[in-house]
PDB file as gemmi writes it, atoms N, CA and C in Angstrom:
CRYST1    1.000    1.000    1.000  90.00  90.00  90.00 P 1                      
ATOM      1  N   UNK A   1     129.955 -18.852 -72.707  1.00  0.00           N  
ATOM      2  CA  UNK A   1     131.305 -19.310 -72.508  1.00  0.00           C  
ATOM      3  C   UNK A   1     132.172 -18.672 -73.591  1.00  0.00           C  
ATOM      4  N   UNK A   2     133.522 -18.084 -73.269  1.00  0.00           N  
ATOM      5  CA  UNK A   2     134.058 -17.521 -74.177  1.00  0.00           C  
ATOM      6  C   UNK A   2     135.431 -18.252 -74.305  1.00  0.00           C  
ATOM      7  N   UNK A   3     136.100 -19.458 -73.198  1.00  0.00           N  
ATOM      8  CA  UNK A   3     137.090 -20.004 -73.591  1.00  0.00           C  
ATOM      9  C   UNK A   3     136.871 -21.226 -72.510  1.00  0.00           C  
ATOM     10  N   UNK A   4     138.200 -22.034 -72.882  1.00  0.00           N  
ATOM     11  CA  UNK A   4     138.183 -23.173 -71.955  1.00  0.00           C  
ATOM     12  C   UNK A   4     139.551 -23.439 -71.839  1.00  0.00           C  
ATOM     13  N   UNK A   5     139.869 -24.198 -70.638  1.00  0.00           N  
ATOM     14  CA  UNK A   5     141.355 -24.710 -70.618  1.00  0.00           C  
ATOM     15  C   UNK A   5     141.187 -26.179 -70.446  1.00  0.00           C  
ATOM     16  N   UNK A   6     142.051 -26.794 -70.549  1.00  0.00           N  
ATOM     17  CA  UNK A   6     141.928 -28.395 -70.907  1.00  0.00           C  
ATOM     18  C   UNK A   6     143.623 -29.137 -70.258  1.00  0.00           C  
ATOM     19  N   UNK A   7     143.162 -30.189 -69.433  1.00  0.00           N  
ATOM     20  CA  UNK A   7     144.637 -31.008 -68.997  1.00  0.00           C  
ATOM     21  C   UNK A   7     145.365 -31.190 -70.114  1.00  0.00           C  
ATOM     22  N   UNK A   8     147.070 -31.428 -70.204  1.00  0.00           N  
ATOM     23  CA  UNK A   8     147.553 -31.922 -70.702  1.00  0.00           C  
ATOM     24  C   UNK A   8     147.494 -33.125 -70.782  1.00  0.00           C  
ATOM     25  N   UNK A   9     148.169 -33.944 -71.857  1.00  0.00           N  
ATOM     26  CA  UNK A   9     147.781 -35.618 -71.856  1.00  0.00           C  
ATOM     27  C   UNK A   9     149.520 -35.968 -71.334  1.00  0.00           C  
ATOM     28  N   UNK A  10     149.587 -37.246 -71.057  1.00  0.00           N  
ATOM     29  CA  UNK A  10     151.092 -37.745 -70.730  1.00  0.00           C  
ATOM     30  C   UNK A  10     151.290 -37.427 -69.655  1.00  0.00           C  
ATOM     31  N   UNK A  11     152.690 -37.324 -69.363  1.00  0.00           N  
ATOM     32  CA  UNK A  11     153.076 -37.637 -68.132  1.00  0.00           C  
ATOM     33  C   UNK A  11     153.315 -35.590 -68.057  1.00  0.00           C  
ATOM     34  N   UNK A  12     152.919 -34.581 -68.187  1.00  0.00           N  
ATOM     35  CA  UNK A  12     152.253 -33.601 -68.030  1.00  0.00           C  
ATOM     36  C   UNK A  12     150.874 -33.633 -67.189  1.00  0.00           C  
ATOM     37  N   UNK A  13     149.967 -34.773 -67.410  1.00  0.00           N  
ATOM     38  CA  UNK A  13     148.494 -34.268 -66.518  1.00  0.00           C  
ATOM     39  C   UNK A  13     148.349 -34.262 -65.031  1.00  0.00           C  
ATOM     40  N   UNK A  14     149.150 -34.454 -64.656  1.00  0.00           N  
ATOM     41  CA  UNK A  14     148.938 -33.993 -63.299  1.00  0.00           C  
ATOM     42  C   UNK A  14     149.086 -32.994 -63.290  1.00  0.00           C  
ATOM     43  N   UNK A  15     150.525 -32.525 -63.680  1.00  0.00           N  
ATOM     44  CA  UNK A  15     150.503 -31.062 -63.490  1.00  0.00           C  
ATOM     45  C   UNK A  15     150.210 -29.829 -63.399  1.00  0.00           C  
ATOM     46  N   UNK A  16     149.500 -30.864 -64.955  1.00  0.00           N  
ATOM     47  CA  UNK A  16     147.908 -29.915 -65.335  1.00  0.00           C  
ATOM     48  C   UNK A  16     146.995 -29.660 -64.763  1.00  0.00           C  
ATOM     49  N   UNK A  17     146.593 -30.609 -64.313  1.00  0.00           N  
ATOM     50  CA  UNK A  17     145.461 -30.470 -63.363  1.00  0.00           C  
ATOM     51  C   UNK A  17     145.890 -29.814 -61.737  1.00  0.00           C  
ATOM     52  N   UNK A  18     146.773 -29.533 -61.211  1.00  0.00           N  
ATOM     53  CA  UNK A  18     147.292 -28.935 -60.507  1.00  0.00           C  
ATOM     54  C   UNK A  18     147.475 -27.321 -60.445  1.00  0.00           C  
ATOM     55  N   UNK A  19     147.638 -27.037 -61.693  1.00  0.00           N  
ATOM     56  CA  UNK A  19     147.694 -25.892 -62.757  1.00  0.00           C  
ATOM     57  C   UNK A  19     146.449 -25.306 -62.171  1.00  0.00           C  
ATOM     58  N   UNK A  20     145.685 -26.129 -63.271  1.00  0.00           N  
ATOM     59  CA  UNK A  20     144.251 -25.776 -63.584  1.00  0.00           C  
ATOM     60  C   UNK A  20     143.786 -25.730 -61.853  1.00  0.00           C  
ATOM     61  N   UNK A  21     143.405 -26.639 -61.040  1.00  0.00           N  
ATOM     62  CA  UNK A  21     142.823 -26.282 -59.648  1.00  0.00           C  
ATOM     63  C   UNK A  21     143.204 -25.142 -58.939  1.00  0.00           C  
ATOM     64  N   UNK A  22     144.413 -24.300 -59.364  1.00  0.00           N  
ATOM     65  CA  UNK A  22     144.785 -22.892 -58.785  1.00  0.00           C  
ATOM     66  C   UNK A  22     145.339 -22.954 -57.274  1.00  0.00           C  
ATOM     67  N   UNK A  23     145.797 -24.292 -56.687  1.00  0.00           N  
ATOM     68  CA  UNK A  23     145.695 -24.135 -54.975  1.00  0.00           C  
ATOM     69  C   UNK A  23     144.740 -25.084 -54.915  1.00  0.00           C  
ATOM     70  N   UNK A  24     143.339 -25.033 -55.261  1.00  0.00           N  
ATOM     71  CA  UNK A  24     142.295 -25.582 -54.298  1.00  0.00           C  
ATOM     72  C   UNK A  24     142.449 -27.541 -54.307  1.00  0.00           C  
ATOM     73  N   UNK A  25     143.272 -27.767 -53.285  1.00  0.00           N  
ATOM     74  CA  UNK A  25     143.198 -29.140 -53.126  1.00  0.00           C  
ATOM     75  C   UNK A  25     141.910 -29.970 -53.469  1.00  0.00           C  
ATOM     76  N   UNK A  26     141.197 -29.807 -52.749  1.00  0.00           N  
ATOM     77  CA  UNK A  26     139.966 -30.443 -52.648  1.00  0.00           C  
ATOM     78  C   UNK A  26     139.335 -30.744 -54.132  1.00  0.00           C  
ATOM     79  N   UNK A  27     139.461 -29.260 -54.936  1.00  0.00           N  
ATOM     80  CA  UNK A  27     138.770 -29.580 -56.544  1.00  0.00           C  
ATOM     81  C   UNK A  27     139.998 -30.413 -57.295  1.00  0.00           C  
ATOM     82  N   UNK A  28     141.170 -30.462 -56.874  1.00  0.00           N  
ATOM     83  CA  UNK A  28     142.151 -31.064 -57.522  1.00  0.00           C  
ATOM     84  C   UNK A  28     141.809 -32.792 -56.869  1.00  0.00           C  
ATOM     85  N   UNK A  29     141.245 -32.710 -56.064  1.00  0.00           N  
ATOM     86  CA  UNK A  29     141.110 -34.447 -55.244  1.00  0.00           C  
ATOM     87  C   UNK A  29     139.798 -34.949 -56.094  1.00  0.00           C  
ATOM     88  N   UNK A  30     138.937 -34.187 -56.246  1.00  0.00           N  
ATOM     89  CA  UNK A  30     137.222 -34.534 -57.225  1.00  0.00           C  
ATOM     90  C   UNK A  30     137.570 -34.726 -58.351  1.00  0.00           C  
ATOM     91  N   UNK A  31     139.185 -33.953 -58.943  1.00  0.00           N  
ATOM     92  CA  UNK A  31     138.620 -34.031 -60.462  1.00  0.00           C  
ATOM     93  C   UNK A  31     139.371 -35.815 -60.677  1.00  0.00           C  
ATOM     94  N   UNK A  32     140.804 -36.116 -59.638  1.00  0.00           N  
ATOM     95  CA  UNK A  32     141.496 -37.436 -59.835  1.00  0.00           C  
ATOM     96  C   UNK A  32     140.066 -38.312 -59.788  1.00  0.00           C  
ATOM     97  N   UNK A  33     139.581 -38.087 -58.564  1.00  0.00           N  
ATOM     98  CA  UNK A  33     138.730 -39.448 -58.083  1.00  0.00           C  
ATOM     99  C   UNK A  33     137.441 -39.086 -59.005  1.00  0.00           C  
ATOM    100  N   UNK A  34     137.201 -38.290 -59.744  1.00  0.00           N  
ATOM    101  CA  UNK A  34     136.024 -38.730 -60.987  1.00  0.00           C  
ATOM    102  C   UNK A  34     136.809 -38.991 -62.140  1.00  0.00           C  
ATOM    103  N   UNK A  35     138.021 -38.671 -62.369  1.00  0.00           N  
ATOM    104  CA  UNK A  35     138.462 -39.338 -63.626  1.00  0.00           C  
ATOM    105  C   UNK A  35     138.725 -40.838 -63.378  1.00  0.00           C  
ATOM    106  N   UNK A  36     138.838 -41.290 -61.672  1.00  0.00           N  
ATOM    107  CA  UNK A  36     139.671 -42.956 -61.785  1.00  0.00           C  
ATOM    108  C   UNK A  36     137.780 -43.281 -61.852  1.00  0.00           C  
ATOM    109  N   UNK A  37     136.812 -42.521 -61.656  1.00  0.00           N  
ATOM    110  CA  UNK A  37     135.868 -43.520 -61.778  1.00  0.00           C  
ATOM    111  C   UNK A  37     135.051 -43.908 -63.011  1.00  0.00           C  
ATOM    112  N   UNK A  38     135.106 -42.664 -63.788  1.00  0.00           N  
ATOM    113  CA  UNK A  38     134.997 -42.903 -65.009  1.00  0.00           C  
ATOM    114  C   UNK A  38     136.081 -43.765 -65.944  1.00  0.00           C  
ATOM    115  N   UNK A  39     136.943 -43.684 -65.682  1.00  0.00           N  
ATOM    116  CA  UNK A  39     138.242 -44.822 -66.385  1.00  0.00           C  
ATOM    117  C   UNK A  39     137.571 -46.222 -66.023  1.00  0.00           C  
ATOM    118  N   UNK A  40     137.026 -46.586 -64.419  1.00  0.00           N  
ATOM    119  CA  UNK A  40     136.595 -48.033 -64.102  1.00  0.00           C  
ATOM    120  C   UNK A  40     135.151 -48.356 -64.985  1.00  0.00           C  
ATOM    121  N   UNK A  41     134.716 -47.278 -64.685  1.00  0.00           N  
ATOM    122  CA  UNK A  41     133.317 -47.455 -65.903  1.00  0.00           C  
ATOM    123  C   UNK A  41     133.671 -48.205 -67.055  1.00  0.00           C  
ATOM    124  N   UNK A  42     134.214 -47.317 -67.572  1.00  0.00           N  
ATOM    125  CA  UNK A  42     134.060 -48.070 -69.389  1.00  0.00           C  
ATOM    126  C   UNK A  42     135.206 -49.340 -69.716  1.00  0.00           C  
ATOM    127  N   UNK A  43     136.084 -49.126 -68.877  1.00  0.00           N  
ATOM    128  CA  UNK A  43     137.007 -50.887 -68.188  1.00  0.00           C  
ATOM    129  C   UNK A  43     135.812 -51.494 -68.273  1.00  0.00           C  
ATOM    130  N   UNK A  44     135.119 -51.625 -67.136  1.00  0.00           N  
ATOM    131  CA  UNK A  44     134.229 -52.714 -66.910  1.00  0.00           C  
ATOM    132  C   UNK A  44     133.340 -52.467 -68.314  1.00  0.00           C  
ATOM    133  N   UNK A  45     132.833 -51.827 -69.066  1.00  0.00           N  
ATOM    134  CA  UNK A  45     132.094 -51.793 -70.166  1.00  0.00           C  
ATOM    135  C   UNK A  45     132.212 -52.337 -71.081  1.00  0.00           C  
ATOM    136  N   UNK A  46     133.745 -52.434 -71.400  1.00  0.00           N  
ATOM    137  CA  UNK A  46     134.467 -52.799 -72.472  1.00  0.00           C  
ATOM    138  C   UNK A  46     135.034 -54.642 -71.966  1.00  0.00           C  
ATOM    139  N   UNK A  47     135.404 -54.591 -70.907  1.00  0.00           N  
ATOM    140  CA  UNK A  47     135.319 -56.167 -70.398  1.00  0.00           C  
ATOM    141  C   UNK A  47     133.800 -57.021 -70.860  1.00  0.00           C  
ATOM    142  N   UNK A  48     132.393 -56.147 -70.330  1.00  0.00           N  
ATOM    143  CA  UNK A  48     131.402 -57.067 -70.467  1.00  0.00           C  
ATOM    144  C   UNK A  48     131.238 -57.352 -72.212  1.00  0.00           C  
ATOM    145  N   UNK A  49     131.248 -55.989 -72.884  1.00  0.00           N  
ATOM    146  CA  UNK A  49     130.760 -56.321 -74.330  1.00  0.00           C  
ATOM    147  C   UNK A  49     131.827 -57.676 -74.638  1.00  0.00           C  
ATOM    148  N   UNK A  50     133.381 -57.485 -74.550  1.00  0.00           N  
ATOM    149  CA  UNK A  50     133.773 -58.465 -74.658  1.00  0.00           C  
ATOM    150  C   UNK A  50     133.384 -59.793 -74.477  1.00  0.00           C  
ATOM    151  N   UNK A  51     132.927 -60.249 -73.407  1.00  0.00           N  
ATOM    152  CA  UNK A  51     133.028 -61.466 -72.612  1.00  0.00           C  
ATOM    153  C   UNK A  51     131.301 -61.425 -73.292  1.00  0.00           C  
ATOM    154  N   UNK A  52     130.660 -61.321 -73.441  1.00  0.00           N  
ATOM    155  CA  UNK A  52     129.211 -61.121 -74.169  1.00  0.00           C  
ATOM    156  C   UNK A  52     129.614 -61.898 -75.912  1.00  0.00           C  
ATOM    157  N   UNK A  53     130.717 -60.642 -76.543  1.00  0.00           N  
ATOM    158  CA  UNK A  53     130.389 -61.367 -77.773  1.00  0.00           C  
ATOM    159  C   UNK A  53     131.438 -62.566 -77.998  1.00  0.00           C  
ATOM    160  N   UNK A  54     132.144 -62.953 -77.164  1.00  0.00           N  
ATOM    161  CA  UNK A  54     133.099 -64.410 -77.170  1.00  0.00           C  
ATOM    162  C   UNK A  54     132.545 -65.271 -76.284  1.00  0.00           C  
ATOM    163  N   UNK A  55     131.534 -65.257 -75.846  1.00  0.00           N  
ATOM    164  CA  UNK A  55     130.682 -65.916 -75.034  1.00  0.00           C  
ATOM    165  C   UNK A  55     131.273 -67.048 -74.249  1.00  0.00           C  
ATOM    166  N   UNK A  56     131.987 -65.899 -72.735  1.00  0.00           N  
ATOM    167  CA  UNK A  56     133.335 -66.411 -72.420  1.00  0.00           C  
ATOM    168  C   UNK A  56     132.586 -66.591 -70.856  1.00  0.00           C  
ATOM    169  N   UNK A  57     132.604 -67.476 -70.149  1.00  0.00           N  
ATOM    170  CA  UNK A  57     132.089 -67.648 -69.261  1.00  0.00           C  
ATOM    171  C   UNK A  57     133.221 -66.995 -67.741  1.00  0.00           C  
ATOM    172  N   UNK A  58     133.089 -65.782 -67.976  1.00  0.00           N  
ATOM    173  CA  UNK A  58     133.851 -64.983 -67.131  1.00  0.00           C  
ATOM    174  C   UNK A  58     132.802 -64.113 -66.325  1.00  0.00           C  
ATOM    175  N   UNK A  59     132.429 -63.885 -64.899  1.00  0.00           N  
ATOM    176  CA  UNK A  59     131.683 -62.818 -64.484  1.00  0.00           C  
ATOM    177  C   UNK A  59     132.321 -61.962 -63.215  1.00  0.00           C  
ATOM    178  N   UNK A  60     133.711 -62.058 -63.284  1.00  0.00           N  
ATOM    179  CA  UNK A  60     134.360 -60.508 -62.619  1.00  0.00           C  
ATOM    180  C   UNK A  60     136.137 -60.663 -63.239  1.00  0.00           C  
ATOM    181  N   UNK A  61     136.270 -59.303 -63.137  1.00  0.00           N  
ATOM    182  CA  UNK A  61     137.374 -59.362 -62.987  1.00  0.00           C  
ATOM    183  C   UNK A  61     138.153 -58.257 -61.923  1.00  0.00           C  
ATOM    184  N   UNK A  62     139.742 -58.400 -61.870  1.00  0.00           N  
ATOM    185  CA  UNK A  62     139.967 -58.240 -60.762  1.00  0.00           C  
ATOM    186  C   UNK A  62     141.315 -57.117 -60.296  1.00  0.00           C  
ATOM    187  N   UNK A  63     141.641 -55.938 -60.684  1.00  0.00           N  
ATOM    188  CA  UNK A  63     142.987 -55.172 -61.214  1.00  0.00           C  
ATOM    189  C   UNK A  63     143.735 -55.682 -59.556  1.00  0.00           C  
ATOM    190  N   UNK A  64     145.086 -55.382 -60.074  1.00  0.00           N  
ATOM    191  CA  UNK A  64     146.241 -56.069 -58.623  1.00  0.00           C  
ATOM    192  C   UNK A  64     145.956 -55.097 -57.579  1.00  0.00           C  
ATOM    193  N   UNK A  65     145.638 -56.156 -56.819  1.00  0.00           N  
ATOM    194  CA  UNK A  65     145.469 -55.116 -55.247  1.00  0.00           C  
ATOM    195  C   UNK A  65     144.368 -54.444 -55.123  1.00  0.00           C  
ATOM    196  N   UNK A  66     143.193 -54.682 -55.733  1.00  0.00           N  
ATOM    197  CA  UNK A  66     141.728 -54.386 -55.521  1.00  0.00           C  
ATOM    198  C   UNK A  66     140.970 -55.280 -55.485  1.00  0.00           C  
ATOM    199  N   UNK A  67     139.764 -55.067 -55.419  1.00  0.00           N  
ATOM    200  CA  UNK A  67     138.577 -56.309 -55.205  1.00  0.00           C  
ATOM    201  C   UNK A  67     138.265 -56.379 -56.183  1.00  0.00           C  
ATOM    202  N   UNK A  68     137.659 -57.570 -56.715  1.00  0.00           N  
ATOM    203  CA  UNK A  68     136.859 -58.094 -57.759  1.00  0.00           C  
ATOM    204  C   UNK A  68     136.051 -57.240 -58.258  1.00  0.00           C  
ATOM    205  N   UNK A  69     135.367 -56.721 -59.614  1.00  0.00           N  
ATOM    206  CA  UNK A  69     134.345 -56.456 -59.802  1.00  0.00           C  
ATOM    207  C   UNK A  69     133.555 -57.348 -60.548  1.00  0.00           C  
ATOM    208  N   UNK A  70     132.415 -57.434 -60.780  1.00  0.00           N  
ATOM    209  CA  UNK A  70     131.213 -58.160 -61.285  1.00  0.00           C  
ATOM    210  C   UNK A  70     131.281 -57.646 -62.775  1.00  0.00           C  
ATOM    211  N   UNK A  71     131.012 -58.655 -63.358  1.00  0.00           N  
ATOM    212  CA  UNK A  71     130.264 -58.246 -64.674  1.00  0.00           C  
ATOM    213  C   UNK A  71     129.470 -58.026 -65.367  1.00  0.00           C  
ATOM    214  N   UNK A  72     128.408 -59.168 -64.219  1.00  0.00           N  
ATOM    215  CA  UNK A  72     126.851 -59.749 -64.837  1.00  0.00           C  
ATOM    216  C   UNK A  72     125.818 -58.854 -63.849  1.00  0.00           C  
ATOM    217  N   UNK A  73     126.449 -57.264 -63.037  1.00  0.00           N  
ATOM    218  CA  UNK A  73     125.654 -56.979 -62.854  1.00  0.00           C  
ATOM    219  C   UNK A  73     124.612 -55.910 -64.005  1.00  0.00           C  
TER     220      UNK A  73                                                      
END                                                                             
């Protein structure tokens, strides 16, 4: 590897990433929908350690206009 390019942060990253995909829709649709799934990952990661060390009797939670997720799986 001799270089890399990288999204902008802020209200720039789309663009960026638009940039960066060259045209190709499809790699521009994989890279949104693996970044929203990695963002839900460590949400829910950071919810359980929480609710673990305040020993909060919570087992989902729920963002507006989506389904529940679990905690205690």
């Amino acid at each position: 590897m001799t270089g890399a390019e990288f999204a902008e942060d802020g209200e720039n990253f789309a663009e960026s990433i638009k940039k960066l995909a060259d045209g190709d829709e499809q790699l521009e649709k994989d890279y949104f929908e693996s970044s929203d799934s990695m963002l839900a990952q460590y949400q829910r990661s950071v919810l359980v350690n929480y609710v673990e060390d305040n020993k909060l009797d919570i087992t989902a939670y729920q963002d507006y206009g989506q389904d529940p997720v679990s905690l205690t799986d």
